[in-house]
C-alpha positions as CSV (number, residue, x, y, z in Angstrom):
1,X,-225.8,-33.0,34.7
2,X,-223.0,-35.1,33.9
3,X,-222.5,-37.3,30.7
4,X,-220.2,-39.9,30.8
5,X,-218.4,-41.9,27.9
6,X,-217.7,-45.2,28.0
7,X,-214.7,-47.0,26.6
8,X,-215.5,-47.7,22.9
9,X,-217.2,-44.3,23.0
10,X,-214.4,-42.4,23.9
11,X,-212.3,-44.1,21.7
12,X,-214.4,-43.1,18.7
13,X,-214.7,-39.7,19.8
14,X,-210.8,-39.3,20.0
15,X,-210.4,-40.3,16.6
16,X,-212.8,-37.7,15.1
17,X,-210.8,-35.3,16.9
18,X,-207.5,-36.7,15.5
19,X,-208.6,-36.4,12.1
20,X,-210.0,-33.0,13.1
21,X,-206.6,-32.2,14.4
22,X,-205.2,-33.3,10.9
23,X,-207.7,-31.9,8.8
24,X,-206.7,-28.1,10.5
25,X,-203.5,-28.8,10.6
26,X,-203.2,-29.1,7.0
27,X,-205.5,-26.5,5.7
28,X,-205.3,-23.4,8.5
29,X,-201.9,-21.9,7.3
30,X,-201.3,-20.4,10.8
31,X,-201.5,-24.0,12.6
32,X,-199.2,-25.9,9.7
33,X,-196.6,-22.6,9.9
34,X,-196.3,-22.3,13.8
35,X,-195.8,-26.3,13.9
36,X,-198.8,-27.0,16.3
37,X,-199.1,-31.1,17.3
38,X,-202.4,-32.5,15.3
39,X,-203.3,-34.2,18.5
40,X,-203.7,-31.0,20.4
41,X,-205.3,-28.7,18.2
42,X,-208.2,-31.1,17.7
43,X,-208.5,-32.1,21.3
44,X,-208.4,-28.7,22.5
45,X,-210.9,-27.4,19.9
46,X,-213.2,-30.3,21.6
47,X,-212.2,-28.7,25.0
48,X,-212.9,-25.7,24.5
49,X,-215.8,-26.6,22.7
50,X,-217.2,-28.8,26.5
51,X,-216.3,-25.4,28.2
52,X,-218.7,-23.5,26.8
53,X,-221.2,-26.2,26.8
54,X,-220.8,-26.5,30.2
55,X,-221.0,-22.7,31.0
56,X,-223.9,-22.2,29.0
57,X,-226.0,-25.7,30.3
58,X,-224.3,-26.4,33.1
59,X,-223.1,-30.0,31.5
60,X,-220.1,-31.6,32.5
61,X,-218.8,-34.8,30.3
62,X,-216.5,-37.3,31.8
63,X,-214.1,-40.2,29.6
64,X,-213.0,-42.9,30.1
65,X,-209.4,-42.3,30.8
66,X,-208.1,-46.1,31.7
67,X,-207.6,-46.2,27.5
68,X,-205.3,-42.9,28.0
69,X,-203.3,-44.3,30.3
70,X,-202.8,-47.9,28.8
71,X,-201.5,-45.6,25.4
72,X,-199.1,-43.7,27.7
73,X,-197.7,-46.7,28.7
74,X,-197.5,-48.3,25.4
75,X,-195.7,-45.2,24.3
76,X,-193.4,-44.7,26.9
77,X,-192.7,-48.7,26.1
78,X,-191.9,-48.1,22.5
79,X,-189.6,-45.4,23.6
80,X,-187.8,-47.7,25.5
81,X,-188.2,-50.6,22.9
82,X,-186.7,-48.0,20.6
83,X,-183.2,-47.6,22.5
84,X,-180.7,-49.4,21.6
85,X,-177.8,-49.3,23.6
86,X,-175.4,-48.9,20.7
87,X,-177.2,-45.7,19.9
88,X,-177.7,-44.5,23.7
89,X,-174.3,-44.4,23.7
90,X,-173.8,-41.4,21.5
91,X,-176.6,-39.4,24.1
92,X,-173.0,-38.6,25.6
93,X,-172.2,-35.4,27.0
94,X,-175.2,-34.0,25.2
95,X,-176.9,-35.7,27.2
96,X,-175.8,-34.6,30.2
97,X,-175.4,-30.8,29.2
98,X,-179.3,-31.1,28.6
99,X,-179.7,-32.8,32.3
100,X,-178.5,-29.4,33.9
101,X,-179.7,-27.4,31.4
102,X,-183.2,-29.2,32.6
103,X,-182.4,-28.7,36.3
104,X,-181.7,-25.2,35.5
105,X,-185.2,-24.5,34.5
106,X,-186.8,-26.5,37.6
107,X,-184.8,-24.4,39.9
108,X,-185.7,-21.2,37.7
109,X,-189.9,-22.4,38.1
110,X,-189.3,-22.3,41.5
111,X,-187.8,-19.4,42.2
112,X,-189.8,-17.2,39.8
113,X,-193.1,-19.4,41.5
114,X,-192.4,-18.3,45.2
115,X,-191.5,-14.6,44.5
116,X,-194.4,-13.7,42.2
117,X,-196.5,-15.6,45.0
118,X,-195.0,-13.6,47.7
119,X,-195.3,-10.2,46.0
120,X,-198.7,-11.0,45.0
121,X,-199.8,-11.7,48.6
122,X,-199.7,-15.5,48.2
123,X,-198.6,-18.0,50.6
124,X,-195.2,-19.2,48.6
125,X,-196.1,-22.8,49.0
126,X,-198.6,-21.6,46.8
127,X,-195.1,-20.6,43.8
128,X,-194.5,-24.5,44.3
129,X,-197.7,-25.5,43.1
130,X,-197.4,-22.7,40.0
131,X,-193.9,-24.0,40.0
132,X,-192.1,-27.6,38.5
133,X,-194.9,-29.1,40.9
134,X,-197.2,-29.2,38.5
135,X,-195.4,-27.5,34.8
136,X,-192.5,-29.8,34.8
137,X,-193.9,-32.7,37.3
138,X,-197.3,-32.6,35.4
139,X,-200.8,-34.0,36.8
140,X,-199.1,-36.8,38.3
141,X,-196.7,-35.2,40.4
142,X,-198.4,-32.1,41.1
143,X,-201.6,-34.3,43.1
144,X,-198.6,-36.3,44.8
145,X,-197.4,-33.0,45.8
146,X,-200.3,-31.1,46.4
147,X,-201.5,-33.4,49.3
148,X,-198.0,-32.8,50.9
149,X,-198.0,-29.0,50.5
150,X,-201.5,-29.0,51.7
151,X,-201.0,-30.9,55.4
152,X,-197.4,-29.1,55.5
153,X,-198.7,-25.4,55.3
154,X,-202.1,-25.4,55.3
155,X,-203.2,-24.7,51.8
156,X,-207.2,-25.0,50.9
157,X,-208.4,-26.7,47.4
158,X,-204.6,-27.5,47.1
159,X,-205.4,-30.6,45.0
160,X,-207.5,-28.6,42.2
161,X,-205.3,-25.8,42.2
162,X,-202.6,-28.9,41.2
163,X,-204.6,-30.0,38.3
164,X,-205.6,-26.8,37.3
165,X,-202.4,-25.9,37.1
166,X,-200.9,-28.7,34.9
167,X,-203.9,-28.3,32.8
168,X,-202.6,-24.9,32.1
169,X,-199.3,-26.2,31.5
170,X,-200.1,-28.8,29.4
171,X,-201.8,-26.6,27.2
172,X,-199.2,-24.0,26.9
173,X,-196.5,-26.3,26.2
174,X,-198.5,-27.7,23.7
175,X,-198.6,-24.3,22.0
176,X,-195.6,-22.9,22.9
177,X,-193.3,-25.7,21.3
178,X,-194.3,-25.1,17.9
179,X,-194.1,-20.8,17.7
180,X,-190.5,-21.2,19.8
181,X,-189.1,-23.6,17.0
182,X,-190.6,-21.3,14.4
183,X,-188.7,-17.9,16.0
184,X,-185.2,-20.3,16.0
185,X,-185.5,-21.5,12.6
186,X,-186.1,-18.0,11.3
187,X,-183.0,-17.0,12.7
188,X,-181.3,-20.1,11.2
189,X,-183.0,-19.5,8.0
190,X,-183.7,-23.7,8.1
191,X,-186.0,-24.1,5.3
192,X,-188.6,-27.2,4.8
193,X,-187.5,-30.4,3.7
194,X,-189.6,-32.3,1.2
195,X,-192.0,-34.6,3.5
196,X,-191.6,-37.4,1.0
197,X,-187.8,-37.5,0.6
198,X,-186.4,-41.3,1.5
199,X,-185.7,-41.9,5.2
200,X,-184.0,-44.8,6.6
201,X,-186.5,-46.5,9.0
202,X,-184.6,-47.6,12.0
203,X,-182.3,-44.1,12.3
204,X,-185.5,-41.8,11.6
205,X,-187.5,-43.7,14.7
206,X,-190.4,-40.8,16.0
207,X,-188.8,-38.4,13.6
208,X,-191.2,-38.8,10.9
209,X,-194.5,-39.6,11.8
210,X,-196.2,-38.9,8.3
211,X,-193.5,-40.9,6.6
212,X,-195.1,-44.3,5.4
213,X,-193.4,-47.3,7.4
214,X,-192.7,-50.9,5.9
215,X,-194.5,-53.0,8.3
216,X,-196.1,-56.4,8.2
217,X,-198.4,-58.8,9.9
218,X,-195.8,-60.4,11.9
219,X,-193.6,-57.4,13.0
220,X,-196.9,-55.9,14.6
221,X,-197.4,-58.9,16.0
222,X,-194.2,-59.1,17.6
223,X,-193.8,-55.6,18.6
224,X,-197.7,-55.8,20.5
225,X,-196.4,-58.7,22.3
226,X,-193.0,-56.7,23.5
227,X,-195.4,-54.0,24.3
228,X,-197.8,-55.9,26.2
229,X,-194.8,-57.5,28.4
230,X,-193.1,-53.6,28.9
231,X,-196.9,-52.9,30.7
232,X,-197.4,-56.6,32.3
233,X,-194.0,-56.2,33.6
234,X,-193.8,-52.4,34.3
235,X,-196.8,-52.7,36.3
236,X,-195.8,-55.7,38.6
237,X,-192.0,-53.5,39.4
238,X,-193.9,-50.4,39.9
239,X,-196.1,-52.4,42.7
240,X,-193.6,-54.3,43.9
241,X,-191.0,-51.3,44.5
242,X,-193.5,-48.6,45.3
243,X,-192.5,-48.4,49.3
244,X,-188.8,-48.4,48.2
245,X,-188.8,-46.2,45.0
246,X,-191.8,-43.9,44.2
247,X,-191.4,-43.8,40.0
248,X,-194.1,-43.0,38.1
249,X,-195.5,-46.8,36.4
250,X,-194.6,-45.4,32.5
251,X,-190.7,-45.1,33.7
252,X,-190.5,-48.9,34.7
253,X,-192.6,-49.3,31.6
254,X,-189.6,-47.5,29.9
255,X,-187.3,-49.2,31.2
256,X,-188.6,-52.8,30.5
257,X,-188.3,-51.5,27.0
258,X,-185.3,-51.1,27.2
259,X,-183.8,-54.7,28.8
260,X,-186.3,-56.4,26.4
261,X,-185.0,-54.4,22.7
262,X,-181.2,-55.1,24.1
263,X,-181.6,-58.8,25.6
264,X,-182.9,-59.9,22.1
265,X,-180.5,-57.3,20.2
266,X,-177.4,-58.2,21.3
267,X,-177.8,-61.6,23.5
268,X,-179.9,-63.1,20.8
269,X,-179.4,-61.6,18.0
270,X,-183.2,-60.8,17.2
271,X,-184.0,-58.2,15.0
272,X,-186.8,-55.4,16.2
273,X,-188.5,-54.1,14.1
274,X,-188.0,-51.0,14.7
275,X,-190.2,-49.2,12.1
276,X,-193.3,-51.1,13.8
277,X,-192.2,-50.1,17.0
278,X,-192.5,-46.4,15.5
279,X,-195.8,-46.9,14.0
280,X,-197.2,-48.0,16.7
281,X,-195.7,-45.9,19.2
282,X,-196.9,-43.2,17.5
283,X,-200.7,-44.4,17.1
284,X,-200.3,-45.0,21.0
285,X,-198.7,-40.8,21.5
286,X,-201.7,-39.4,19.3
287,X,-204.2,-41.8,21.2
288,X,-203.0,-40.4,24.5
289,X,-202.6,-36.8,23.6
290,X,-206.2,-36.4,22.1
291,X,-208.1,-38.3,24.8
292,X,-205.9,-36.2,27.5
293,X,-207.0,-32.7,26.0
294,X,-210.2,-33.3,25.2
295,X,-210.5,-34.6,28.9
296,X,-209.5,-31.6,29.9
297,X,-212.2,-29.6,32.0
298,X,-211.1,-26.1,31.5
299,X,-213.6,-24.2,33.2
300,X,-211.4,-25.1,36.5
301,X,-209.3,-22.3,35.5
302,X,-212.0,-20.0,35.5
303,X,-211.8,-20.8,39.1
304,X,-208.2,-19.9,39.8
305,X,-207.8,-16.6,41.7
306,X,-206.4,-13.9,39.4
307,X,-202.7,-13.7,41.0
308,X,-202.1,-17.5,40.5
309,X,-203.2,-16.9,36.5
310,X,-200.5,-14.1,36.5
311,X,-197.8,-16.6,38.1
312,X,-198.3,-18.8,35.7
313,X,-198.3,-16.6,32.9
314,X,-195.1,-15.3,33.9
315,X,-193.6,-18.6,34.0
316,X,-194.5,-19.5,30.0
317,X,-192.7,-16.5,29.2
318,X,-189.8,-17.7,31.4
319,X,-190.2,-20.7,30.0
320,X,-190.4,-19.2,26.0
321,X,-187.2,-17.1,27.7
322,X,-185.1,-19.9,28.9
323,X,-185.9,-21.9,25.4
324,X,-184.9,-19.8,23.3
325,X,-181.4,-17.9,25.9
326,X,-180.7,-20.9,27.3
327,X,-181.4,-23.9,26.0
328,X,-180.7,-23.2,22.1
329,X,-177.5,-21.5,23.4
330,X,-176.0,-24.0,25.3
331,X,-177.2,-27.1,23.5
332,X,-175.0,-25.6,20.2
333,X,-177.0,-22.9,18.3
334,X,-177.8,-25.5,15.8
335,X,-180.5,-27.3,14.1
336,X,-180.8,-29.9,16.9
337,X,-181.0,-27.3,19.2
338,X,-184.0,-25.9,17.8
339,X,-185.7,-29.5,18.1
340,X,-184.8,-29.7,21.5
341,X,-185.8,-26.2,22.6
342,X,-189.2,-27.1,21.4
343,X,-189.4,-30.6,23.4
344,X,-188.1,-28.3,26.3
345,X,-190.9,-26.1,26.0
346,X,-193.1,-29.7,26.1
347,X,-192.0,-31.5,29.0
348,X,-190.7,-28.0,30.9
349,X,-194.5,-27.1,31.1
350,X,-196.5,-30.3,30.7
351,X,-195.5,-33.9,29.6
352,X,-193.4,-36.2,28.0
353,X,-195.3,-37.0,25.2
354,X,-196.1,-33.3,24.3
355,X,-192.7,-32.6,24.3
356,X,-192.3,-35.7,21.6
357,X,-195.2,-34.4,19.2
358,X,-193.6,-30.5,19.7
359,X,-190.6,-32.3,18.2
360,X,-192.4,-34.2,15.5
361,X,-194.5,-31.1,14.5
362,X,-191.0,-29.7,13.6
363,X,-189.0,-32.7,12.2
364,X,-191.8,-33.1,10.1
365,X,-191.5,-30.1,8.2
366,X,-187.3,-30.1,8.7
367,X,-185.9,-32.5,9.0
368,X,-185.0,-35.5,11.4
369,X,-182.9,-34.8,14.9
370,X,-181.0,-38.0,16.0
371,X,-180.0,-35.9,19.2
372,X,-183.2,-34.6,20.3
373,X,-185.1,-37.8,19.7
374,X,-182.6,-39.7,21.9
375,X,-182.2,-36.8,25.0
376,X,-185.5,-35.7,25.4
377,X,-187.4,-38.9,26.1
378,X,-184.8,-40.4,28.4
379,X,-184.4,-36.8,30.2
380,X,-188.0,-36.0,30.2
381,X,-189.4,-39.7,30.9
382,X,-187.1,-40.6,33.9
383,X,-184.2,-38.0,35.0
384,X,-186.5,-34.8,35.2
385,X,-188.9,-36.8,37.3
386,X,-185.9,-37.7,39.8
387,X,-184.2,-34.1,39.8
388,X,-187.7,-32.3,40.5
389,X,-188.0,-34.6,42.9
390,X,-185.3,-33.4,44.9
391,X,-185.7,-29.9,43.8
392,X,-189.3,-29.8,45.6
393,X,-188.1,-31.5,48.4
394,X,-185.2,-28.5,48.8
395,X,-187.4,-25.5,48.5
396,X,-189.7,-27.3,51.3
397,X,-187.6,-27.7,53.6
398,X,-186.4,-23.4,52.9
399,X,-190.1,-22.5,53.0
400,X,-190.5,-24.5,56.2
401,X,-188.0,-22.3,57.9
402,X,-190.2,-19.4,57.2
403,X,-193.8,-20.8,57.6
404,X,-195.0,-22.1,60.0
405,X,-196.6,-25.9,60.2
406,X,-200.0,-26.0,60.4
């Protein structure tokens, strides 16, 4: 039997389960300690929760997800609404160090994916799919992919295998973020910064999402109406470019942000306000995240044979690895580092915007990270998406010269 929730119903249940989130967070000392996003423990208490309500009854609940989505593109358009081009400037050669150490890790999935597949007795297609198919490409990517795989080498239930998959990764970035930044910062011997100490609004964008903002009637007003253009706009490129360009709507989204914020920044001269554009960015991240996991039908990786569980199993401890060897190390061993190991461990095995609230769980509790605020959306909202991209299409073409087409 299936229950489904309508709009204003789901709505209402994802903001018990953000103030669930909240509530745990800051009373169950292992879930404040290990820097665990709000969003995510309270959704995936309610998911777990639906699991064994469906194993037991047999009832299966469906949301309505067209709210989700509208919030992920409302976020990804405060992100962009966010950037300034004076301050995108300093991403620099940060910036790019991150891209490859990024592309590193997609290559690395890959790899790590087709072995364990082919000493397990798996087709290797099946290592894409366990791969940056569906841990760094996400939901999204991994159905786009998984209907290609599919036709190319003959894979069955290709397409829930996909979600399945990204499920799993979403849920073990979510978790890994936190425990990863925790490990680093014990080595650094970082200690907690007072959560009330004074923060200056327009540097500390995303950084502090507890702090409280100075916002008014008319700066929410505006910043809705920039918002509502990024998705009215975003939308009509995405539609209008999708047989020359296949990106994901939230990047034009992004983007938009980001012409609109500099066009009346520096041509004329309008001041955004950018503490709204946090708040309400941040309302539209927790939105998304909590109506995401608690969508989350878990019992579909009951239904995963046992070798793919192990593939990706090994791949979060490559990914928990590579964080901690690779990414800390090469991004400077400091601080920042730290933040942006923990976004890695986000966006490396599910999304965007759990890579975002991995990083707020810890700036939170630390401190702010210009660096890691600036890299890791632009990196994970847009250049991952383009490197994977070719990545997939690379280790295709390989397998294709070792499988044969069915």
């Amino acid at each position: 039997m299936d229950f489904n929730f309508d709009t204003y119903e789901t709505i209402a249940l994802a903001c018990f389960v953000l103030l669930l989130g909240y509530f745990l967070v800051k009373h169950v000392k292992f879930l404040n300690d290990f820097n665990i996003p709000e969003p995510v423990v309270g959704g995936f208490i309610v998911a777990v929760s639906l699991t064994i309500v469906n194993s037991i009854w047999g009832l299966s609940f469906g949301f309505d997800t067209s709210f989700s989505n509208t919030m992920m593109l409302a976020f990804f358009s405060s992100i962009g609404l966010s950037a300034n081009f004076a301050r995108l400037v300093k991403g620099g050669k940060p910036l790019v160090i991150f891209l490859f150490v990024a592309l590193g890790l997609i290559i690395l999935q890959n790899i790590v994916g087709v072995a364990s597949s082919v000493a397990l007795g798996l087709n290797p297609a099946y290592g894409l799919i366990a791969g940056s198919v569906t841990l760094t490409g996400g939901h999204g990517t991994g159905a786009a992919w998984a209907e290609i795989l599919a036709k190319d080498f003959g894979l069955s239930g290709a397409a829930e295998l996909a979600m399945a998959c990204a499920t799993f990764g979403l849920v073990s970035g979510a978790l890994l973020g936190g425990p990863v930044a925790r490990f680093l910062l014990k080595r650094m011997k970082k200690e907690k910064v007072h959560e009330d100490i004074e923060v200056d609004d327009i540097e500390h964008a995303f950084e502090k999402p507890a702090y409280r903002r100075k916002i008014n009637t008319r700066s929410i007003i505006e910043t809705v109406t920039m918002m509502v253009l990024c998705l009215l706009i975003g939308q009509w490129l995405a539609d209008q470019f999708k047989e020359v360009i296949k990106l994901p709507t939230f990047v034009w989204c992004l983007f938009t942000g980001v012409i609109i914020r500099n066009t009346l920044t520096h041509l004329f001269k309008f001041k955004v306000a950018d503490d709204a554009v946090d708040t309400l960015g941040n309302v539209a991240l927790s939105f998304f995240l909590a109506i995401a996991l608690m969508s989350l039908k878990l019992w579909q990786l009951a239904g995963l044979a046992l070798p793919v569980l192990v593939v990706l199993a090994i791949q979060v401890s490559v990914m928990a690895v590579y964080a901690v060897l690779v990414t800390y190390r090469v991004m400077g061993k400091d601080y920042d580092a730290v933040v942006l190991s923990a976004g890695h461990c986000g966006f490396g095995l599910g999304a965007t915007p759990t890579a975002v609230a991995n990083m707020q769980a810890v700036t939170s509790h630390f401190g702010p990270s210009h660096k890691a605020f600036l890299i890791v959306p632009m990196v994970g909202a847009f250049f991952v998406d383009l490197l994977n991209a070719s990545v997939i299409n690379a280790f295709v073409v390989f397998l294709k010269e070792f499988i044969p087409v069915v």
